[in-house]
C-alpha positions as CSV (number, residue, x, y, z in Angstrom):
1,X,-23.1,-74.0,8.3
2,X,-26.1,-72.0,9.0
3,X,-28.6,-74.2,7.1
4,X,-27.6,-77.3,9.3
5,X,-28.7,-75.4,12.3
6,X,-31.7,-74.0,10.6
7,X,-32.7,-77.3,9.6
8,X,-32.8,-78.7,13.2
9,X,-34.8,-75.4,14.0
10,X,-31.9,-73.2,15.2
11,X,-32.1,-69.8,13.6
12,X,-29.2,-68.0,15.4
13,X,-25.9,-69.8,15.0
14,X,-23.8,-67.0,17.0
15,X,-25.9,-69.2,20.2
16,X,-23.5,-72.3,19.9
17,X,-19.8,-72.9,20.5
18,X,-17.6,-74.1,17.6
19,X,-18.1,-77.7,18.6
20,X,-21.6,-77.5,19.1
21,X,-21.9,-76.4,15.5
22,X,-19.6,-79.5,14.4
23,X,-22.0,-81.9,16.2
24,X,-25.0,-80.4,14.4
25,X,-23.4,-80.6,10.5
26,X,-22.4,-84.1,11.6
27,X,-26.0,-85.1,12.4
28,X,-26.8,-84.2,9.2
29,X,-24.1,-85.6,7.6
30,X,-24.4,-89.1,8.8
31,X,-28.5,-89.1,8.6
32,X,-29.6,-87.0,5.9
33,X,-28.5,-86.7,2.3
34,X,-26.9,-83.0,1.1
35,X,-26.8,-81.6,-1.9
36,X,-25.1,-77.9,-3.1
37,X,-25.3,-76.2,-5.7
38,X,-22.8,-73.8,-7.6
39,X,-23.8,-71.2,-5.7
40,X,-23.4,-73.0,-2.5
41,X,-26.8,-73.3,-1.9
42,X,-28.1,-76.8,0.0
43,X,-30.7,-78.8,-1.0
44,X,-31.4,-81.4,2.1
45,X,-33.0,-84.8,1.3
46,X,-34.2,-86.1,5.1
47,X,-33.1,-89.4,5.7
48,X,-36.6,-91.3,5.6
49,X,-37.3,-89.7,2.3
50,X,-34.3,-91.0,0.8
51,X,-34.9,-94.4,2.3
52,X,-38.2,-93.9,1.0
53,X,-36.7,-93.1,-2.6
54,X,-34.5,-96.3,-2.6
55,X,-37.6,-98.8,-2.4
56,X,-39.0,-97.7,-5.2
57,X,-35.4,-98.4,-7.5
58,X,-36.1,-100.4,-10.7
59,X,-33.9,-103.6,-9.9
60,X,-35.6,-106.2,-11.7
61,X,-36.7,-105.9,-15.7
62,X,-40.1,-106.4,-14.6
63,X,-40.1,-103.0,-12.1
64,X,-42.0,-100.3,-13.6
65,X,-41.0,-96.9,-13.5
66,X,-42.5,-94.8,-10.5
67,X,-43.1,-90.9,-9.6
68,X,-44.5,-88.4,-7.1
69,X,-44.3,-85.1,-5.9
70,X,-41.4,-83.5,-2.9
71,X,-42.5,-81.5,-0.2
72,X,-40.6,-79.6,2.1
73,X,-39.7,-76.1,3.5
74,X,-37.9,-73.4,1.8
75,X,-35.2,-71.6,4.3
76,X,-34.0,-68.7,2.5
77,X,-32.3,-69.8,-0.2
78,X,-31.9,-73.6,1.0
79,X,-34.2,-76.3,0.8
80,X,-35.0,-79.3,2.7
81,X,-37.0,-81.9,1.6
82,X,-38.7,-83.5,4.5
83,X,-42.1,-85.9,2.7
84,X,-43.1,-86.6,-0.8
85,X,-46.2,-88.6,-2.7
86,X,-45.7,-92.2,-3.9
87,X,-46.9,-94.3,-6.9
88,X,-50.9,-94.9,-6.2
89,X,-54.5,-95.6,-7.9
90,X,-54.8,-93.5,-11.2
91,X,-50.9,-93.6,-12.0
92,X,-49.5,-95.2,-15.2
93,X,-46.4,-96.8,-15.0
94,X,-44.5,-99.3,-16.8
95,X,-41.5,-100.2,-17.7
96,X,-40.2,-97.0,-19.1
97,X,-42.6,-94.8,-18.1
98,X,-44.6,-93.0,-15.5
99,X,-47.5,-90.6,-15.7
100,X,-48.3,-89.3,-12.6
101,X,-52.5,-88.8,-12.8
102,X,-53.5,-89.8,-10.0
103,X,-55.6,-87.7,-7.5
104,X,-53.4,-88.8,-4.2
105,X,-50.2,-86.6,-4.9
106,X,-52.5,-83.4,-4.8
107,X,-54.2,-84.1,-1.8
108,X,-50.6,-85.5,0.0
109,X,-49.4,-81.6,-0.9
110,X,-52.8,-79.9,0.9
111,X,-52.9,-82.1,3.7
112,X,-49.0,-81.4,4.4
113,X,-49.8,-77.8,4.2
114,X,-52.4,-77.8,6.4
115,X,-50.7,-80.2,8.6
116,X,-47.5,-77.9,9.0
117,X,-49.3,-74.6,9.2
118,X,-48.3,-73.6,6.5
119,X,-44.5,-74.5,5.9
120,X,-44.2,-76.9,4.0
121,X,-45.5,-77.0,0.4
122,X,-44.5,-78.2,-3.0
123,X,-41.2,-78.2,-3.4
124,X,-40.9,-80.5,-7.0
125,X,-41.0,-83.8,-8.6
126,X,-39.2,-87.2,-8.4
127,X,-39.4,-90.3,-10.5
128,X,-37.1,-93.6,-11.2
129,X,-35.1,-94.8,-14.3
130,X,-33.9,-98.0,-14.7
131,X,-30.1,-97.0,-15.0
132,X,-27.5,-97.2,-12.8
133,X,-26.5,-93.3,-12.5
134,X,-29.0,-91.9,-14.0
135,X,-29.6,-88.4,-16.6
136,X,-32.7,-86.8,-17.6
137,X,-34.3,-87.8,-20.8
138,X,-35.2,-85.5,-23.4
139,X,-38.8,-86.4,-22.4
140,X,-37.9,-85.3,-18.9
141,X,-36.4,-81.9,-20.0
142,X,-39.5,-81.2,-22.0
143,X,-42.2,-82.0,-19.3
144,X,-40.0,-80.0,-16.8
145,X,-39.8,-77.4,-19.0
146,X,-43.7,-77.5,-19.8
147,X,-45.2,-78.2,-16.6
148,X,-43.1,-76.7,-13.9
149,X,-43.3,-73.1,-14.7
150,X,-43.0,-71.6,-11.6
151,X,-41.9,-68.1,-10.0
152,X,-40.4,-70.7,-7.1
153,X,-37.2,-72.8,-7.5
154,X,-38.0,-76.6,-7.8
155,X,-36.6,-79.9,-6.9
156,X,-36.3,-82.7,-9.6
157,X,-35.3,-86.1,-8.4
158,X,-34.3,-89.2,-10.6
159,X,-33.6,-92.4,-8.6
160,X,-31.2,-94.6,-10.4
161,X,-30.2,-98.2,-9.2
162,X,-27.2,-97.0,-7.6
163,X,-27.1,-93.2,-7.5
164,X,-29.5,-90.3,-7.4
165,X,-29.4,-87.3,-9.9
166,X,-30.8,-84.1,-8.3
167,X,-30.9,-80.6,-9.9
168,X,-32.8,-77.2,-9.6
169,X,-35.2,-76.1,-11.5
170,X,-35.1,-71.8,-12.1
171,X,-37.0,-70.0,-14.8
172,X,-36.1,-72.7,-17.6
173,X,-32.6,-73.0,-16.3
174,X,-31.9,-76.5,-14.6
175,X,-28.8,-76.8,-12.7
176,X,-27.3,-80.4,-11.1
177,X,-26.3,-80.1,-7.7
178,X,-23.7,-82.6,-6.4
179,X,-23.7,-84.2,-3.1
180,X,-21.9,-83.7,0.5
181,X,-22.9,-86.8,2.1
């Protein structure tokens, strides 16, 4: 339970009674998306980022596929993903595919930085498919695998029509984690 009180910026759970506690995690429960992974570590999409996430779904033939970068905090070994880049000038995007080039997505990571003092960086990448429950493509795995070669565990995103797949990226290990919410 100690990541729902970090998240809302309470470090010390031994501070709050039982029930205190059971308000916080149903805050989160009810506004914010949760994810765990095997090793009961969370992965917290805020609310207005997965809002966010949901207008960009391809519902129509004609919606192109879309892409940015996550930003958020690292708390220990939970994450929380709390702002993220959309779709913009120097992007190419169509119908079953997205390359994100343009210039905005770095520049949304630096300001965020600078903005936060520090605390909240790059935390991965999302992007859309035009399935219902989507899966990574074998053109996903091998940009993933090429490009995100980090000494940091990263977030990838794929919005689906109907559900969201979300997994961690370590070393060249990627690992789905299911949702709590």
């Amino acid at each position: 339970m100690n990541i729902f009180l970090m998240v809302l910026g309470h470090e010390n759970p031994n501070c709050y009674e039982p029930s205190q506690i059971a308000q916080f995690v149903m805050l989160m429960l009810d506004s914010d998306l949760v994810f765990r992974d095997q090793n009961g570590q969370f992965v917290v999409l805020m609310h207005h980022i997965a809002e966010r996430l949901q207008t960009y779904r391809q519902l129509t033939y004609s919606s192109p596929e879309s892409a940015g970068v996550l930003i958020g905090e690292r708390r220990g070994a939970h994450i929380i993903i709390s702002d993220l880049s959309v779709p913009g000038d120097g992007d190419i995007r169509s119908r079953c595919r997205v390359d994100r080039r343009g210039a905005h997505h770095q520049t949304k990571v630096i300001s965020s930085f600078h903005q936060s003092e520090g605390t909240a960086q790059y935390i991965g990448e999302w992007h859309t498919h035009p399935e219902d429950h989507p899966t990574p493509s074998a053109i996903d795995k091998l940009s993933w695998s090429k490009n995100l070669d980090t000494g940091s565990t990263m977030v990838l995103i794929i919005v689906g029509r109907q559900s969201i797949w979300l997994a961690k990226k370590e070393k060249q290990a990627i690992e789905q984690c299911l949702t709590e919410s």
